[in-house]
Backbone bond lengths (Angstrom), bond angles and torsions (degrees), N, CA, C in turn:
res aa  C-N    CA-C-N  psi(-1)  N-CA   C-N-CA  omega(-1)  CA-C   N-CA-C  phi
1 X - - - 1.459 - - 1.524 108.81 -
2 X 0.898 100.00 116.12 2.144 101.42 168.17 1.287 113.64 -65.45
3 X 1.444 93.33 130.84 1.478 117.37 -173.69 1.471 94.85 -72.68
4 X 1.271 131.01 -19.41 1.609 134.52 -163.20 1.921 95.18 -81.83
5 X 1.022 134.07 -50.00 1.407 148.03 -154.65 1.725 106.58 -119.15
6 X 1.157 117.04 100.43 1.739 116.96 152.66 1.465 114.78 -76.97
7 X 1.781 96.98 110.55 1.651 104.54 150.80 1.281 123.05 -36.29
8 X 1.602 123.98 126.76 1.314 125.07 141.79 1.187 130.20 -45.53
9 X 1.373 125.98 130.01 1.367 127.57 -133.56 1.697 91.04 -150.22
10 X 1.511 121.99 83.30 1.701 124.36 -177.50 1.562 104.83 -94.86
11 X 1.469 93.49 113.50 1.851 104.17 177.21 1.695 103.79 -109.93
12 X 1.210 101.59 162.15 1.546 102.08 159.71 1.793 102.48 -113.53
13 X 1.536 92.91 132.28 1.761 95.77 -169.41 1.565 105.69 -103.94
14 X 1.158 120.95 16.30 1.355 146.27 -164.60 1.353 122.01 -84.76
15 X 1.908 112.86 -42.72 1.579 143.72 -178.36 1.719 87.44 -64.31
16 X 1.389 110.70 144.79 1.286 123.09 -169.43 1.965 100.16 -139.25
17 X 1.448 128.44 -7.70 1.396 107.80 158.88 1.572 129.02 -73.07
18 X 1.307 93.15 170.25 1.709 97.46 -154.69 1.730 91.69 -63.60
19 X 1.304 127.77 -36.17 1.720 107.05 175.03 1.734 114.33 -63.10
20 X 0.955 112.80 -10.37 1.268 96.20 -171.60 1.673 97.75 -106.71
21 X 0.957 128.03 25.14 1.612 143.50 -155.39 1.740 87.23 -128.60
22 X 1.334 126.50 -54.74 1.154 121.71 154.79 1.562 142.03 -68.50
23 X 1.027 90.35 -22.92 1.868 90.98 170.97 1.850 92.79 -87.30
24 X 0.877 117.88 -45.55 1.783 97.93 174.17 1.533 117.64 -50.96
25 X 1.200 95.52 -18.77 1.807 88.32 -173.48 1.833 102.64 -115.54
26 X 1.320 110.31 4.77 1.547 122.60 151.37 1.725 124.08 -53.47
27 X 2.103 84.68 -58.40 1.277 105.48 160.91 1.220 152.68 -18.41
28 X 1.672 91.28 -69.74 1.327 118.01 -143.91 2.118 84.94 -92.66
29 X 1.704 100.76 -44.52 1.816 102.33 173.85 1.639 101.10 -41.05
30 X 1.517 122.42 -36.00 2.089 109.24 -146.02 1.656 80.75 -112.82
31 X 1.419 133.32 27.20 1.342 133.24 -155.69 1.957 97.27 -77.39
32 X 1.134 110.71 -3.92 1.859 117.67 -162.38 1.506 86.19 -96.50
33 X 1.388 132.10 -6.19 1.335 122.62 -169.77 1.279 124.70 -104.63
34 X 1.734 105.14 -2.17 1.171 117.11 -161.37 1.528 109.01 -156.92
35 X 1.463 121.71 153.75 1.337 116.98 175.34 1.676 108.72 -96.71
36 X 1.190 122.20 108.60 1.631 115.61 -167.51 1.547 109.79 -94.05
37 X 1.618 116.15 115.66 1.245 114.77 142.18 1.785 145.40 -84.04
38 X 0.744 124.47 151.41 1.514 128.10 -176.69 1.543 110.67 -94.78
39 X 1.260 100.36 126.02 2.335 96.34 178.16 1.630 81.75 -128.30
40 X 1.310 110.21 146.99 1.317 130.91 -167.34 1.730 89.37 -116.40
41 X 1.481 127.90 -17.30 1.374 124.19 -173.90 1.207 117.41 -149.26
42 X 1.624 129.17 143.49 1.679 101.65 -167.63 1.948 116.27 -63.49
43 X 1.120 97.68 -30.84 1.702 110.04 179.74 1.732 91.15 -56.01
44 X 1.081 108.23 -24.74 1.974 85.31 -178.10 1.768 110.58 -111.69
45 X 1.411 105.93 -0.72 2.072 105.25 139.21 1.167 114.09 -87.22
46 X 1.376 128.11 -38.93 1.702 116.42 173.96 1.785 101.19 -47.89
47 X 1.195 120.24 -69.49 1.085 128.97 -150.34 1.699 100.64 -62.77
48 X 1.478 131.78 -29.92 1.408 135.09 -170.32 1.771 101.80 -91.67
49 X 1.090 104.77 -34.59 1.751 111.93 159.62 1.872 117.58 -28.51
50 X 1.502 71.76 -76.56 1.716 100.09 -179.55 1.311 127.23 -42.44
51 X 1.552 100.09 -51.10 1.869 121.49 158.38 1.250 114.14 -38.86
52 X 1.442 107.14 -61.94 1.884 112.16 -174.23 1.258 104.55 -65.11
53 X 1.163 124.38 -46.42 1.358 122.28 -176.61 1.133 103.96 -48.76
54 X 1.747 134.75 -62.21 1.731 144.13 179.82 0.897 98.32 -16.81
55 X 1.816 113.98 -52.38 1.332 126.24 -115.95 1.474 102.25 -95.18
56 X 1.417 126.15 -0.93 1.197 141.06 -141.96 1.683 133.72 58.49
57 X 1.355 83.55 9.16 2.252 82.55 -175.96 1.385 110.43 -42.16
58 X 1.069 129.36 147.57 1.412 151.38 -178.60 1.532 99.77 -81.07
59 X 1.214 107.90 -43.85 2.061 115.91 -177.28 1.350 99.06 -173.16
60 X 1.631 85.25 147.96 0.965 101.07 174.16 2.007 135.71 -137.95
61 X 0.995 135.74 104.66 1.302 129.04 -114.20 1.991 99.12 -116.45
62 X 1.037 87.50 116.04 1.834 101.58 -166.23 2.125 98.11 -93.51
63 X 1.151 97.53 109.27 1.721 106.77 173.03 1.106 98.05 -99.05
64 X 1.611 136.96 111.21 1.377 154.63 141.15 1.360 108.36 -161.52
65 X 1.628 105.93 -165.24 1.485 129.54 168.01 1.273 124.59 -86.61
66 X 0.967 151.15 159.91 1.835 171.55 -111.64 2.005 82.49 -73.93
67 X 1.190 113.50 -57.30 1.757 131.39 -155.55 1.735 84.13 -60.81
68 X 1.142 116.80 -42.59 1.962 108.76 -139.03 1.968 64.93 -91.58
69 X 1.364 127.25 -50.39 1.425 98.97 -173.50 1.649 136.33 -69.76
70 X 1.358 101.11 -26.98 1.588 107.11 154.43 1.188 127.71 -29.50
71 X 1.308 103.90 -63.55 1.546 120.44 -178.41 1.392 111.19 -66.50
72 X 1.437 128.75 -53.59 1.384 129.68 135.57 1.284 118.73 10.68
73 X 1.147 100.77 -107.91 1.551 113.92 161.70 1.639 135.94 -21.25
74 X 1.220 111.66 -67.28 1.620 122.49 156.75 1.482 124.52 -39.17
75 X 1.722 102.06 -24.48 1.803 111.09 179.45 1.666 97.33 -91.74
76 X 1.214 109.12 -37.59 1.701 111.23 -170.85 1.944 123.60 -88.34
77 X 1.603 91.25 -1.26 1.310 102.48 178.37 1.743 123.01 -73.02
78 X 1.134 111.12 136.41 1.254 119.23 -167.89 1.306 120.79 89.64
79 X 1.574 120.54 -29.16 1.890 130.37 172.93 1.256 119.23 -69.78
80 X 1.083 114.41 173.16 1.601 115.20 173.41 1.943 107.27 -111.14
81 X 1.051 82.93 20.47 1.860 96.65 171.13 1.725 99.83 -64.53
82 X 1.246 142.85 100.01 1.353 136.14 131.31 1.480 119.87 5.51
83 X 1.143 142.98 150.62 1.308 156.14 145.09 1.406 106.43 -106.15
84 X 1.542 105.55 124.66 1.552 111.70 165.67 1.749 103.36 -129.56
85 X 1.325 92.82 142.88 1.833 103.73 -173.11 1.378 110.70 -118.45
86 X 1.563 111.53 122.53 1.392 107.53 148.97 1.833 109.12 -105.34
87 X 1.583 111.67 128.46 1.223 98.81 -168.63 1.682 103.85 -108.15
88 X 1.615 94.69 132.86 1.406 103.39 -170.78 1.382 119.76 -119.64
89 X 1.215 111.13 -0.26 1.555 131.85 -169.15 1.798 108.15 -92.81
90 X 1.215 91.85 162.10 1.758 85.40 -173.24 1.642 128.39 -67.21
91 X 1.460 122.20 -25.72 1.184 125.48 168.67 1.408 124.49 -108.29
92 X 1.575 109.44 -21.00 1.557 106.25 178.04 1.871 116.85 25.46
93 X 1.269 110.48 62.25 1.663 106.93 172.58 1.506 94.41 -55.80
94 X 1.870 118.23 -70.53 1.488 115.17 -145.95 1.373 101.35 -31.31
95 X 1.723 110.73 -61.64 1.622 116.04 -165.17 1.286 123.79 -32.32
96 X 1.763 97.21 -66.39 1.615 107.29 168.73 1.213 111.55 -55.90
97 X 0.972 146.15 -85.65 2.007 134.98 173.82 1.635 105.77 -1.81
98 X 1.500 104.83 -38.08 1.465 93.21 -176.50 1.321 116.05 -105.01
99 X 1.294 116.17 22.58 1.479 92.29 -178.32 1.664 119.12 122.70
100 X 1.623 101.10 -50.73 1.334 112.84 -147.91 1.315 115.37 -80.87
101 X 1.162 139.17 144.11 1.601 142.61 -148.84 2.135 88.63 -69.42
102 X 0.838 126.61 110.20 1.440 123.16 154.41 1.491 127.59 -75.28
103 X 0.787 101.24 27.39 1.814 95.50 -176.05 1.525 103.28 -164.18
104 X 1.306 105.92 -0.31 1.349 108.11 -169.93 1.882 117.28 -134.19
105 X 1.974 103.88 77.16 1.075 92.46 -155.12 1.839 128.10 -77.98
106 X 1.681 113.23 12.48 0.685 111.86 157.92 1.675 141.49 -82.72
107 X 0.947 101.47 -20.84 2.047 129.25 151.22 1.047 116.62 -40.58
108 X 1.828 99.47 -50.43 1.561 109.28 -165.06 1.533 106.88 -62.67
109 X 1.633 106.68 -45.64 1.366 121.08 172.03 1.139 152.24 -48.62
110 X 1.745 100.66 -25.31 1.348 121.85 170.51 1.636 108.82 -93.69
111 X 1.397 98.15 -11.96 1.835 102.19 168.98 1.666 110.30 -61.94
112 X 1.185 99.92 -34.78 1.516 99.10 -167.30 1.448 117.13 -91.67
113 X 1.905 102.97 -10.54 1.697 95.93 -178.71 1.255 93.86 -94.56
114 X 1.255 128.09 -19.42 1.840 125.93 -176.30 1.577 92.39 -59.15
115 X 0.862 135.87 -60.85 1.750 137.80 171.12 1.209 106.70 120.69
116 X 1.538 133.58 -10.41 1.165 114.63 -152.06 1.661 124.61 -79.38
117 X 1.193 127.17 138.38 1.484 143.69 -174.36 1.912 115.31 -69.23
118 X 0.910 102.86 131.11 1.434 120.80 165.27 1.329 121.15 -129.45
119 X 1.735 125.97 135.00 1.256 118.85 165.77 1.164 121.99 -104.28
120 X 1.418 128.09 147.23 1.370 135.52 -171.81 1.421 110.15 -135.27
121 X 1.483 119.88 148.69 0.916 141.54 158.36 1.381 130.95 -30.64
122 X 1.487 143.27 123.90 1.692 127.13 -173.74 1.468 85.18 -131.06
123 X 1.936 102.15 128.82 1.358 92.82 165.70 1.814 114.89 -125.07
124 X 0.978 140.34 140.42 1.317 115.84 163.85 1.355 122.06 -128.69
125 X 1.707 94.75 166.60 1.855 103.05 172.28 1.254 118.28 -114.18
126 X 1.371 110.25 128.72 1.777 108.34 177.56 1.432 95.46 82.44
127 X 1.334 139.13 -0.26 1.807 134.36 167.20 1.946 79.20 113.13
128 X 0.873 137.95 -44.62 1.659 123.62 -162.37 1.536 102.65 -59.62
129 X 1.420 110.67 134.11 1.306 98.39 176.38 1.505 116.29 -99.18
130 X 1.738 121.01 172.83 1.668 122.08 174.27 1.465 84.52 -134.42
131 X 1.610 87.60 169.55 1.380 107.24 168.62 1.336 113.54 -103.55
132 X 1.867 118.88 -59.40 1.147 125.38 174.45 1.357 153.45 -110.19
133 X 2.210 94.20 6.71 1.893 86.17 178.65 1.780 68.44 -174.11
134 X 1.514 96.19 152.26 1.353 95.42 137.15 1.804 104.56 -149.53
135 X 1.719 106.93 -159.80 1.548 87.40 -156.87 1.785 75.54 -163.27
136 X 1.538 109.70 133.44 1.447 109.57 -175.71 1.870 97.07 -119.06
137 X 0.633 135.05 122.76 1.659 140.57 168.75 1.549 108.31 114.27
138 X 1.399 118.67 -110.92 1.579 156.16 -137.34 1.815 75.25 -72.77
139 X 1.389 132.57 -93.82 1.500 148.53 -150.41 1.517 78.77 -46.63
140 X 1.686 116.79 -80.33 1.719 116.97 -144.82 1.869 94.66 -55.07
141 X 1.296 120.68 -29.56 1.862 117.84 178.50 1.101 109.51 -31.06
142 X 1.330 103.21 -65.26 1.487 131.20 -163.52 1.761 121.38 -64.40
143 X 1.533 90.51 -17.36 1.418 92.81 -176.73 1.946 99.36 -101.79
144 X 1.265 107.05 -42.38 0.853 113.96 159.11 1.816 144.60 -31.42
145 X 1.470 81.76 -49.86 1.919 105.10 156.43 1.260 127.27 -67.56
146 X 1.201 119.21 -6.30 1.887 119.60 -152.47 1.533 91.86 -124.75
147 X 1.247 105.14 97.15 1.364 121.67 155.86 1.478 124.88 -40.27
148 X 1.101 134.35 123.55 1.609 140.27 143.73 1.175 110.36 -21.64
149 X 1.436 150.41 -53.43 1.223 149.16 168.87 1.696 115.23 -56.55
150 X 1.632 116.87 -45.50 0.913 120.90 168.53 1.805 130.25 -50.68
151 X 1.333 87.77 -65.33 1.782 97.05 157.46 1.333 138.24 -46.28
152 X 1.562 104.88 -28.28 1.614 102.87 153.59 1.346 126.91 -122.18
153 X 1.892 105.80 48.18 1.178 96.55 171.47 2.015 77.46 -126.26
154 X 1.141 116.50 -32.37 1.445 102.78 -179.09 1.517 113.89 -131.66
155 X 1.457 111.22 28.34 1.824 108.54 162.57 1.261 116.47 77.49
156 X 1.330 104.96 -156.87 1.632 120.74 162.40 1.402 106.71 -38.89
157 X 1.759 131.46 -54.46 0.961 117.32 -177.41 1.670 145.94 -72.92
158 X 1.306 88.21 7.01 1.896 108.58 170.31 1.331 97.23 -59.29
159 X 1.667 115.36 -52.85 1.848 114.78 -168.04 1.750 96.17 -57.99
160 X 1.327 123.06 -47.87 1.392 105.94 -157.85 1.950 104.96 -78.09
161 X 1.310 122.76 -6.32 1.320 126.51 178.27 1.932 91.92 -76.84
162 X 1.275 109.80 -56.21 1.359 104.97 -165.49 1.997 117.18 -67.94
163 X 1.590 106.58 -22.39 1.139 119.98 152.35 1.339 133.98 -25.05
164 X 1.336 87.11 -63.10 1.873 117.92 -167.11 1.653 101.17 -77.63
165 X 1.313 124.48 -35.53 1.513 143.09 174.67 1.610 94.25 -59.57
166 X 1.825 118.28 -67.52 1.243 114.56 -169.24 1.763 111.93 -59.95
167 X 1.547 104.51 -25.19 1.802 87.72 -163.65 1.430 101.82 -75.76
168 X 1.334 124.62 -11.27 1.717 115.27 -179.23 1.564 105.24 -80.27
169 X 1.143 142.40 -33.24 1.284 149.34 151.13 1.717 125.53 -22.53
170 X 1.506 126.52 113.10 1.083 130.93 -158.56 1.673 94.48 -74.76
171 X 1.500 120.81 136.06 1.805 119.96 -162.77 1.238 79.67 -115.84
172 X 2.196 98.50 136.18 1.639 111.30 154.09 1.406 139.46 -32.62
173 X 0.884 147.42 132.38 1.143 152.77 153.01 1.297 109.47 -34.26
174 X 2.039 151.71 138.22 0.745 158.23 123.39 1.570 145.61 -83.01
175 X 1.432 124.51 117.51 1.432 84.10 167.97 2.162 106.71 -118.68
176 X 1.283 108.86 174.35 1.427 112.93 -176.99 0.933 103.28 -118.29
177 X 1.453 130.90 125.98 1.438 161.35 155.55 1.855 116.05 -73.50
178 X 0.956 115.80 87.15 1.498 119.82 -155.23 2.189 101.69 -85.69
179 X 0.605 122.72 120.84 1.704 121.22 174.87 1.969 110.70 -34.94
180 X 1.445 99.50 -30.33 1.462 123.40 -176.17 1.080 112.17 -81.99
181 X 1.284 130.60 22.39 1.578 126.47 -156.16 1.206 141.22 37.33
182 X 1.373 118.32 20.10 1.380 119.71 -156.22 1.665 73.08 -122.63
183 X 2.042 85.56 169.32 1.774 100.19 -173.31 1.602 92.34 -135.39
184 X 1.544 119.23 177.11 0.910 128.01 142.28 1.762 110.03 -155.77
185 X 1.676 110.27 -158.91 1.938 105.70 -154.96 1.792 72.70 -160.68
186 X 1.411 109.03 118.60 1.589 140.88 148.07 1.239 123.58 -125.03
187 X 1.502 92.76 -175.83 1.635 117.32 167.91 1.547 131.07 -127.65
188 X 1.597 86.57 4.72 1.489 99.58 167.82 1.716 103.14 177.44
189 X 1.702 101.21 161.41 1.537 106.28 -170.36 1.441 105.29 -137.00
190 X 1.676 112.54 162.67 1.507 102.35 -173.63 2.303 84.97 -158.07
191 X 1.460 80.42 108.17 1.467 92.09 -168.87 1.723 117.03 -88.50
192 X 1.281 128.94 64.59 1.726 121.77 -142.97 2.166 86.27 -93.05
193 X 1.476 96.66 139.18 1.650 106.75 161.02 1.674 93.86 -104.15
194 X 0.968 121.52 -27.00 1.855 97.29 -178.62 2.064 86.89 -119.12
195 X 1.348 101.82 -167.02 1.545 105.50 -143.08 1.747 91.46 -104.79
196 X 1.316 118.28 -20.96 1.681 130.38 171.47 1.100 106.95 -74.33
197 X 1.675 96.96 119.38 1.964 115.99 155.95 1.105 104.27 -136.10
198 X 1.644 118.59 114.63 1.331 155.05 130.35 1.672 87.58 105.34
199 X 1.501 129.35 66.66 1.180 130.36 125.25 1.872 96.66 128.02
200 X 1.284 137.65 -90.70 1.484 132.92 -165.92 1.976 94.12 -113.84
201 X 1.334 111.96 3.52 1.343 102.70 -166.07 2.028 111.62 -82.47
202 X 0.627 133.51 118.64 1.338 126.25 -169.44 1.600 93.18 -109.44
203 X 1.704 95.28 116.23 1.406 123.53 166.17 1.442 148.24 -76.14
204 X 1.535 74.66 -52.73 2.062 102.08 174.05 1.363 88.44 -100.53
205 X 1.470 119.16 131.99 1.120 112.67 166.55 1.370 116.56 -121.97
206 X 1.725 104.06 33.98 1.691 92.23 -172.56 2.147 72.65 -146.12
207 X 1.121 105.12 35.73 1.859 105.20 169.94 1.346 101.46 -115.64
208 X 1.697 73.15 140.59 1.717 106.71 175.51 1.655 104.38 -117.80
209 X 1.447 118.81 132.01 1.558 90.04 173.45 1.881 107.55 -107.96
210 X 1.668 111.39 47.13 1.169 134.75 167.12 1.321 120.12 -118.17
211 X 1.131 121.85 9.51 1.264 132.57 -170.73 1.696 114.82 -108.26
212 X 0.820 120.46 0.96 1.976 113.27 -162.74 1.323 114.93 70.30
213 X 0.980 129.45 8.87 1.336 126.94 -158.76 1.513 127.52 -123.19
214 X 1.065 123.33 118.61 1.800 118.16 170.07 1.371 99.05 -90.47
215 X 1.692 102.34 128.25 1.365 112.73 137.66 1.544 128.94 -79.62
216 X 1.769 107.73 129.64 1.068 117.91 179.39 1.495 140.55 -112.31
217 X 1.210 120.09 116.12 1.753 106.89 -165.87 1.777 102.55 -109.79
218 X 1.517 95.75 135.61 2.089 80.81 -172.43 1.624 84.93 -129.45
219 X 1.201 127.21 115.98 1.237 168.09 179.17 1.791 97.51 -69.18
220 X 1.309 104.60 102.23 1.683 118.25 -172.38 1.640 112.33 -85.59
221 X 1.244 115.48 -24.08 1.502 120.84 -156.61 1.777 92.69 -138.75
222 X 0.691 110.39 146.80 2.018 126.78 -170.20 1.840 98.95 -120.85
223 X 1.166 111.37 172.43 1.415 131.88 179.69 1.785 107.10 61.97
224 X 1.266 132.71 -132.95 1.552 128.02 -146.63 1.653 102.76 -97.14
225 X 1.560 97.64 -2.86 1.654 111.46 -176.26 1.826 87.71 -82.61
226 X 1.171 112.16 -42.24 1.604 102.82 -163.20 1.673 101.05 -73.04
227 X 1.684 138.94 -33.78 0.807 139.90 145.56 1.443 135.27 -26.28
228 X 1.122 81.85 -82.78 1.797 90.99 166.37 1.752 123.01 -42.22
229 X 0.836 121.52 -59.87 1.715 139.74 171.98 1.970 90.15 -60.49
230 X 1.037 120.19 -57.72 2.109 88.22 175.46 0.859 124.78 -84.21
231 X 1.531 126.27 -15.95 1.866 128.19 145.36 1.518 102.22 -37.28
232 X 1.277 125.48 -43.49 1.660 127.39 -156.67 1.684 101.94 -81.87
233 X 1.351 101.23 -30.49 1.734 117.13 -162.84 2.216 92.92 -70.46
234 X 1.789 100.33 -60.77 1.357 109.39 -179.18 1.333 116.88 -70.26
235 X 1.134 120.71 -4.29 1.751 117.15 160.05 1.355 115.72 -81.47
236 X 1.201 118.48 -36.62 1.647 139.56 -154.50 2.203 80.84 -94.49
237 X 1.173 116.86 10.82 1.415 104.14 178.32 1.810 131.17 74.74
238 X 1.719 109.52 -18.46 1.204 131.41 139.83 1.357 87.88 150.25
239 X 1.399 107.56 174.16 1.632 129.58 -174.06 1.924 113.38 -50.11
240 X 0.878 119.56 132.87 1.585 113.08 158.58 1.048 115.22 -110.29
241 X 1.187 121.38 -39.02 1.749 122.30 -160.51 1.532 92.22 -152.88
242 X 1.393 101.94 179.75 1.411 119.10 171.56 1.389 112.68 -49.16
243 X 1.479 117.82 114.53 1.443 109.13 167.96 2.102 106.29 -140.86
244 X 1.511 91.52 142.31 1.502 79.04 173.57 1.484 110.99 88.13
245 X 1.503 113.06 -148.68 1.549 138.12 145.72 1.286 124.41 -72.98
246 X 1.309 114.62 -1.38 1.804 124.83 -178.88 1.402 100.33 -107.40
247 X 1.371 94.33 126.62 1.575 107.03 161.63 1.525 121.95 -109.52
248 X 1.236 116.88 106.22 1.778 121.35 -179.81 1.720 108.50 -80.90
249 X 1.449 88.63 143.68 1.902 95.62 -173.69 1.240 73.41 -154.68
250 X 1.719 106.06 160.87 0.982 137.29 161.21 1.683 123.44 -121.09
251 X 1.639 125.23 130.92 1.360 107.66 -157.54 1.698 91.99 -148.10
252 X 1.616 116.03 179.26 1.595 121.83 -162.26 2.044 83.26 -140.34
253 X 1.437 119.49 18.81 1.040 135.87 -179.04 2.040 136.35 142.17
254 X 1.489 107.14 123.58 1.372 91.07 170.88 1.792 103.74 -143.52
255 X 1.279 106.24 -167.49 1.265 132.73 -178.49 1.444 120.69 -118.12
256 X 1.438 116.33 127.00 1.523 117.48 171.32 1.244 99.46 -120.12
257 X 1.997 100.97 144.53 1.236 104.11 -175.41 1.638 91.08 -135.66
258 X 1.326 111.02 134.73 2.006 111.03 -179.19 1.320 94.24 -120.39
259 X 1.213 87.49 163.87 1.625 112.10 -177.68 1.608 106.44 -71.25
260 X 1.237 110.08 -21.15 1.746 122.13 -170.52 1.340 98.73 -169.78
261 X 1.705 91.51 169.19 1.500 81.47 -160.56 1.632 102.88 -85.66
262 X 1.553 126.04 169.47 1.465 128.52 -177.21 1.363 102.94 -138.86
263 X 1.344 113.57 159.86 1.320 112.85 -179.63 1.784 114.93 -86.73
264 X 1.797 100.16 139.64 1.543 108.28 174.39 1.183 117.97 -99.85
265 X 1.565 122.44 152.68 1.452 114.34 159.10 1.580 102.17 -138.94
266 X 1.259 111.53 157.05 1.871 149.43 178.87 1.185 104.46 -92.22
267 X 1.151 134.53 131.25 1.651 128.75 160.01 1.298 139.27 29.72
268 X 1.550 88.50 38.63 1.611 114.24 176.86 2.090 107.80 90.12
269 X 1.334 116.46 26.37 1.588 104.60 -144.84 1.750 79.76 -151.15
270 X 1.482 118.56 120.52 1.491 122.10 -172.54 1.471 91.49 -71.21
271 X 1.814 95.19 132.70 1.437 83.84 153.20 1.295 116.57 -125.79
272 X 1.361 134.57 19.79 1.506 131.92 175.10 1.503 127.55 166.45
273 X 1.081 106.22 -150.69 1.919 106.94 169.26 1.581 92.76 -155.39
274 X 1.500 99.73 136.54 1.696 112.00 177.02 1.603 86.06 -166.27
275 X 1.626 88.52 159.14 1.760 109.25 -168.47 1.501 96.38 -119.55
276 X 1.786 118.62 -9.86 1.522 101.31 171.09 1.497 94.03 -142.73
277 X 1.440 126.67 142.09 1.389 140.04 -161.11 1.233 113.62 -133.09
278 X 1.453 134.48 123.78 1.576 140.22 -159.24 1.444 73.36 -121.77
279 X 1.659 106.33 124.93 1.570 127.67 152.51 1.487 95.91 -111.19
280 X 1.479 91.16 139.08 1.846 101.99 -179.23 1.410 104.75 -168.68
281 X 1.545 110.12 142.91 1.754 126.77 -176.50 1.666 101.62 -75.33
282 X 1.603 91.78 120.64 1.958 84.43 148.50 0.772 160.69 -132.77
283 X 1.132 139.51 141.16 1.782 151.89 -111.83 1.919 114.64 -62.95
284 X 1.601 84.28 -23.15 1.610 99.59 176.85 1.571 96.88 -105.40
285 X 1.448 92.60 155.68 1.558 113.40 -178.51 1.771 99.02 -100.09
286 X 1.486 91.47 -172.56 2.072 86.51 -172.28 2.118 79.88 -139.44
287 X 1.188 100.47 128.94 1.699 111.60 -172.42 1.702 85.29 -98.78
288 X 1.508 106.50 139.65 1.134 115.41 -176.59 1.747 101.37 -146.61
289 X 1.279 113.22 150.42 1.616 116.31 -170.78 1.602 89.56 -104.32
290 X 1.527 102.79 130.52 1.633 103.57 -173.24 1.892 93.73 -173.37
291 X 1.296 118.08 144.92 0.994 134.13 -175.26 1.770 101.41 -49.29
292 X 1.564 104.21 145.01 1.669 109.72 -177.35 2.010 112.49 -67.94
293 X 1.555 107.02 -26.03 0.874 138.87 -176.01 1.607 121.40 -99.27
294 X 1.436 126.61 78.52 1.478 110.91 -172.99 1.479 117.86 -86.91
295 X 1.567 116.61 121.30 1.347 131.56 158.03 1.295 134.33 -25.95
């Protein structure tokens, strides 16, 4: 890192658990290394992203969880602005997918003064772009269901209360429109470019997010059958092939079409409700500072 130039450095100062109580004060100690802004919302790190990028920044280095890097990302997409991560948030998949020490934010730090470059894959739906998963039905429900109040009155386990709510719920109909000509008919989808969904669990187990490629799993059967069969997928180390009620494909683009509309999410982070969904590769890569060697 040049001592001449401080990285922009976008935190959210907002997160109030005791890890994120320490990565602020990680921060605030290496604060001579960096120029730090504050986003109170991800639309206002997307939007301060985007600026630096204008602005010519060389990199630009997003300290939070999966949400503060999304947004990240979405501001730095299409530029040749760098991404550098300190990950401070509770699951950080992107990081881990890449390599980068998650739990260890001084590691993380020396990832980013070593400098070294990686290219990755950008894919999006509906024009929004992701970096590492998205998820159309059953996953985005669930996230969708789980209140802010809920989550900090019972954690991780708000998702599995709102879970148990979604599996009694009758699931849309789907079908998939593959770029390859091929089709298939679910009740839910889980689209991963790197092989992490929702933190150390490895899903796709045949994704690269260097390849052009989405891995795709389309979920045939809904309620404790759709459960059961990705309990089977994350024991088995993640999906390879067709197993079960899951069907794995691999594609460079497809189409979802629902019977109504259902809720989506990006990199663990809702982003809406739509009844027809354009997955598509894009043409620019996303440069990210991450060990030459991933762990």
């Amino acid at each position: 890192m040049s001592l001449h130039h401080r990285y922009p450095l976008i935190l959210n100062p907002k997160a109030r658990s005791e890890r994120a109580r320490r990565a602020l004060r990680f921060v605030m100690d290496n604060a001579t290394r960096f120029a730090i802004f504050a986003s109170n919302t991800p639309d206002e790190a997307g939007a301060l992203a985007a600026r630096f990028a204008q602005e010519g920044e060389s990199v630009v280095v997003a300290a939070g969880g999966d949400g503060t890097m999304n947004a990240v990302v979405q501001g730095l997409a299409g530029t040749e602005t760098i991404l550098g991560i300190l990950p401070t948030g509770t699951m950080n998949v992107f990081a881990r997918e890449m390599g980068i020490p998650a739990d260890q934010l001084r590691a993380a730090l020396e990832v980013i003064e070593t400098g070294n470059v990686s290219e990755v894959d950008l894919f999006e739906v509906n024009g929004t772009p992701f970096v590492q998963m998205a998820g159309v039905g059953f996953d985005a429900q669930v996230i969708e269901g789980t209140t802010r109040e809920a989550k900090k009155a019972l954690g991780p386990l708000a998702y599995l209360v709102s879970a148990v709510k979604v599996l009694g719920e009758k699931p849309p109909k789907m079908r998939v429109f593959f770029e390859e000509g091929f089709e298939a008919e679910g009740v839910a989808v889980l689209l991963g470019n790197g092989a992490l969904y929702g933190g150390q669990f490895r899903l796709f187990h045949e994704a690269d997010n260097a390849d052009d490629l989405l891995d795709v799993l389309v979920f045939k059967e809904s309620g404790y059958k759709l459960v059961l069969d990705s309990m089977a997928g994350l024991a088995r180390g993640g999906f390879r092939e067709d197993s079960g009620s899951v069907e794995y494909y691999q594609s460079s683009g497809l189409r979802v079409d629902c019977e109504r509309d259902v809720p989506v999410e990006v990199d663990g982070e809702l982003w809406g409700r739509a009844h027809e969904l354009s997955f598509s590769h894009s043409e620019r890569k996303l440069k990210v500072l991450a060990p030459k060697e991933r762990g």
